[in-house]
C-alpha positions in Angstrom: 26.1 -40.6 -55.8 23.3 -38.1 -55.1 23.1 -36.1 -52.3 25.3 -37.9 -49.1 23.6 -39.4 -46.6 25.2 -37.8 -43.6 24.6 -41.0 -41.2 26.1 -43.0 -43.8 29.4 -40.8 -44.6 29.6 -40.6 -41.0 29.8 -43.9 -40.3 32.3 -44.9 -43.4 34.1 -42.2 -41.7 34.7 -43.8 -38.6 35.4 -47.4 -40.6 37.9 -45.8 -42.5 40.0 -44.1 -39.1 39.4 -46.9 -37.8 41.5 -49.0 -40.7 43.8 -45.8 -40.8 44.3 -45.7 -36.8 45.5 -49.4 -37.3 47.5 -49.1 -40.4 49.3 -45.5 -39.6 49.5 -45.2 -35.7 52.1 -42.5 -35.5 50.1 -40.2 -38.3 46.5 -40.8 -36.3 48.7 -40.0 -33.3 50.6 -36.8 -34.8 48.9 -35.7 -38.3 45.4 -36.7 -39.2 43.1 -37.1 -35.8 39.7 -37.8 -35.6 38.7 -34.5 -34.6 40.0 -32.7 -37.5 38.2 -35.3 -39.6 34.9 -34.4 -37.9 35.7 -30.8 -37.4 37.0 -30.6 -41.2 37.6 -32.8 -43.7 33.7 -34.5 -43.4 32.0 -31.2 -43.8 34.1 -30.2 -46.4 33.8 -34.0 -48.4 29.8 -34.0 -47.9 29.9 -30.4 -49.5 32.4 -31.6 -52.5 30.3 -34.8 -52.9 26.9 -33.0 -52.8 28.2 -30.6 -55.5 30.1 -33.0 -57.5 33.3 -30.8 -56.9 36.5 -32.6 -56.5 38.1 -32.8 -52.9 41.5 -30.7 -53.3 43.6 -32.6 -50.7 46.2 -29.6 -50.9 43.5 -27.3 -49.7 42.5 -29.9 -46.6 46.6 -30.2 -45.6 46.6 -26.1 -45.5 43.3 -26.0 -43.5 45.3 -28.4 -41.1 48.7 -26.5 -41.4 46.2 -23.6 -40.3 44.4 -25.5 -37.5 47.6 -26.2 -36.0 49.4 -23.0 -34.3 52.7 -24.1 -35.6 55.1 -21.4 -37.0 55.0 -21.0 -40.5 58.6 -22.7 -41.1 57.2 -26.1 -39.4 53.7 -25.5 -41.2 56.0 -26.0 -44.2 57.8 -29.2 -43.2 55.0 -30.8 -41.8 52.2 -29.9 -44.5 53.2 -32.2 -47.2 53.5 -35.4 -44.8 49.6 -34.3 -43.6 48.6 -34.1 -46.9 50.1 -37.3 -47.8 47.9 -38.7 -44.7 44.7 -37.2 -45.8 45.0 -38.8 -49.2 46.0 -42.3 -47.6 42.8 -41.2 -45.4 40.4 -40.5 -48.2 41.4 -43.7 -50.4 40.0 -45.3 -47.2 37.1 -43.5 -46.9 36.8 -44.3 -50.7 36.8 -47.9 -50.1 33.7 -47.6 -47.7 31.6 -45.7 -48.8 28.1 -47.4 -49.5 28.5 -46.0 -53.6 31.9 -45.1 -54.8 32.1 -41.7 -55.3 33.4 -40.6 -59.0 34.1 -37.5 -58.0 36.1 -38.4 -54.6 38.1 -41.4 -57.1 39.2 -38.7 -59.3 40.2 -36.4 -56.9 42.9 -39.1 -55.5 44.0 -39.8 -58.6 45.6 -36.2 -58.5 
């Protein structure tokens, strides 16, 4: 993949909720919504994707530890369970996108 189409991540983007909405209720609900996907995992992805950088999930789940207010001790409990989301997220996203991304495979394969 060259450069990302914007419209076309976008629109993968909402796919992929979509199928994760369905499949994981209670984490769309509580961990992964679609406003930090907008607000922060896309712009981060198109920038990883454009540069051929991997997506560091870890990094994404303490932008949303960060994003949430929470005390530090529930930051703790909670960030591993949204990272776990945000990988279950991205394989999603993986699956429909118009080309496969290399670099966003190998980055779930972490």
């Amino acid at each position: 993949m060259n450069k990302v189409n914007p419209s076309h991540l976008n629109q993968a983007a909402c796919r992929a909720f979509s199928q994760f909405r369905i499949q994981y209720p209670t984490w769309a609900d509580s961990l992964l919504d679609w406003h930090f996907v907008q607000t922060h995992i896309l712009p981060t992805l198109s920038d990883s994707l454009n540069h051929h950088r991997p997506i560091e999930t870890d990094w994404l789940a303490k932008l949303w530890a960060n994003s949430t207010g929470l005390s530090e001790k529930t930051k703790a409990q909670w960030q591993p369970k949204a990272q776990k989301a945000i990988e279950v997220y991205l394989g999603k996203l993986h699956g429909e996108l118009p080309e496969p991304s290399v670099v966003l495979k190998a980055s779930l394969s972490h």
